[in-house]
N, C-alpha and C positions, 0 to 999 in steps of 0.2 A: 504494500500500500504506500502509495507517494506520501510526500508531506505534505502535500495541501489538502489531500482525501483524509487525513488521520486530523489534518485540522479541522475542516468541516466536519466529520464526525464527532470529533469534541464537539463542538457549536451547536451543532443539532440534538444531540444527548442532552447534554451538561450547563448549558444555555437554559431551556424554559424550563430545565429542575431549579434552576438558580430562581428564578424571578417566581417559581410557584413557593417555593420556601421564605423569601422575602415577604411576598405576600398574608403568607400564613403565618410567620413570624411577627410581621407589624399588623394583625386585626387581632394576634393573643393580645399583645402589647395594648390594641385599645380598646377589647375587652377587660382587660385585666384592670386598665385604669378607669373603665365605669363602674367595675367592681369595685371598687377603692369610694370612688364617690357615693354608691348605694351602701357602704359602711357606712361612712363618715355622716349617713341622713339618721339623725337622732327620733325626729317623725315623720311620718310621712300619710298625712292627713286622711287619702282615699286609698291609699295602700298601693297606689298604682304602680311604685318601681318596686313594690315588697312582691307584687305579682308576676309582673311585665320581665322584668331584667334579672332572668334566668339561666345560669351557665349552660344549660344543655340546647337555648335557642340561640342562633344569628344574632349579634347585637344591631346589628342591622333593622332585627323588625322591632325592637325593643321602641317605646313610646318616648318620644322626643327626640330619637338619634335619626339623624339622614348620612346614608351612606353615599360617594361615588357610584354612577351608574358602570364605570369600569372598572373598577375592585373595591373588595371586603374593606375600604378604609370608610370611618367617619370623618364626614367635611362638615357636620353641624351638631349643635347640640343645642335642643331648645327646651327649659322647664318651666317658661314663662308659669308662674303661677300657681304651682303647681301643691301647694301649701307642704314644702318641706323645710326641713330646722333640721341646722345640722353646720357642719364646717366646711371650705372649699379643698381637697384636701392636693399636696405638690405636686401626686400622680397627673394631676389635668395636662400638665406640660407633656408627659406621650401622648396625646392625643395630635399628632405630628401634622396630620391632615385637615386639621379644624381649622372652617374659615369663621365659623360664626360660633357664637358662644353666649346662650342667654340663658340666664338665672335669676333675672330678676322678681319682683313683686312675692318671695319666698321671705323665709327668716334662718337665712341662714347670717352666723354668726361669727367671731374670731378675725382674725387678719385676712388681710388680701392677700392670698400666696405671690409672693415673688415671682414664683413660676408662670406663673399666668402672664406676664410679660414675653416668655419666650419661645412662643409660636408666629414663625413670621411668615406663615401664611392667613392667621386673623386678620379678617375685614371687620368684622364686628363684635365688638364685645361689651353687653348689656348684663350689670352686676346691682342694678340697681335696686331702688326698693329693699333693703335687705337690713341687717344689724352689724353690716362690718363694718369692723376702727382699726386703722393703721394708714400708715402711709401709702400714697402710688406710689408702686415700684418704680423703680428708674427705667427700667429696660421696655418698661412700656413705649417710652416717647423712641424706643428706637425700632418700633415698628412701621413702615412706611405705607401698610397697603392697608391699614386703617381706614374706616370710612366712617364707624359712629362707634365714639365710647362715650358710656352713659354709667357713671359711677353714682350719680345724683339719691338723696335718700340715704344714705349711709351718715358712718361718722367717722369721717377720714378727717385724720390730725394733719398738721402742719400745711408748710404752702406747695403748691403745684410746680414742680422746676420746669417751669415751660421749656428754659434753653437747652434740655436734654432732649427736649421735642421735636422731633421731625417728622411729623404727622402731617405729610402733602397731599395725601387721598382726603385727609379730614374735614 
């Protein structure tokens, strides 16, 4: 067998096991970290993620998640309302593929994770209505494809370092 035939066999083997494993590797990764945040819910009003967000289902059909229509990643996560208490917890930052990010009008409480700054695929992210106190992260303003942050309703200390801001979508 030449060398270009033993390379094209590599490629055509070894090639879409690579990209089916990545795949399957990063939707554990953002199962794993909704499972993190269905911990960290102290209530959960109508029960709905104590029923819905089930290891043995797709997080995909799980109630609020929007998957990519080309692979198992989450590109949204919406609990608008959803009357839960509870904390935001660091895992949110695997969520690698999240463009939008809504928790608001809930009671959830504790600091604003750091992490939550370091998705810099987030266009949107609504935290609003809720019981957090602490500072915006820094790393916030170094998100560029921003389009609405709505931290409003909270009790966030100190002042806003705008000059860490480079928020040109916003």
């Amino acid at each position: 067998m030449g060398k270009h035939a033993a390379y094209f066999l590599f490629l055509g083997v070894f090639y879409p096991t690579f990209f089916y494993l990545a795949a399957t590797f990063n939707s554990s990764t953002d199962e794993s970290s909704f499972l993190s945040l269905k911990s960290q819910i102290t209530f959960n009003q109508n029960n709905i993620l104590s029923t819905n967000w089930s290891p043995g289902t797709s997080f995909c059909t799980w109630i609020g998640v929007t998957c990519s229509q080309r692979h198992p990643k989450a590109i949204g996560l919406n609990l608008f309302n959803m009357g839960l208490q509870g904390t935001i917890p660091q895992e949110i930052d695997n969520l690698s593929f999240l463009t939008y990010l809504d928790l608001s009008h809930n009671n959830f409480t504790s600091l604003i994770p750091d992490e939550i700054g370091n998705l810099i695929r987030r266009r949107m992210l609504n935290i609003s209505d809720n019981k957090l106190s602490s500072h915006i992260p820094n790393n916030v303003g170094l998100l560029r494809n921003f389009q609405r942050l709505d931290l409003s309703v909270n009790q966030v200390i100190g002042t806003i370092p705008w000059s860490k801001f480079n928020l040109s979508s916003l």
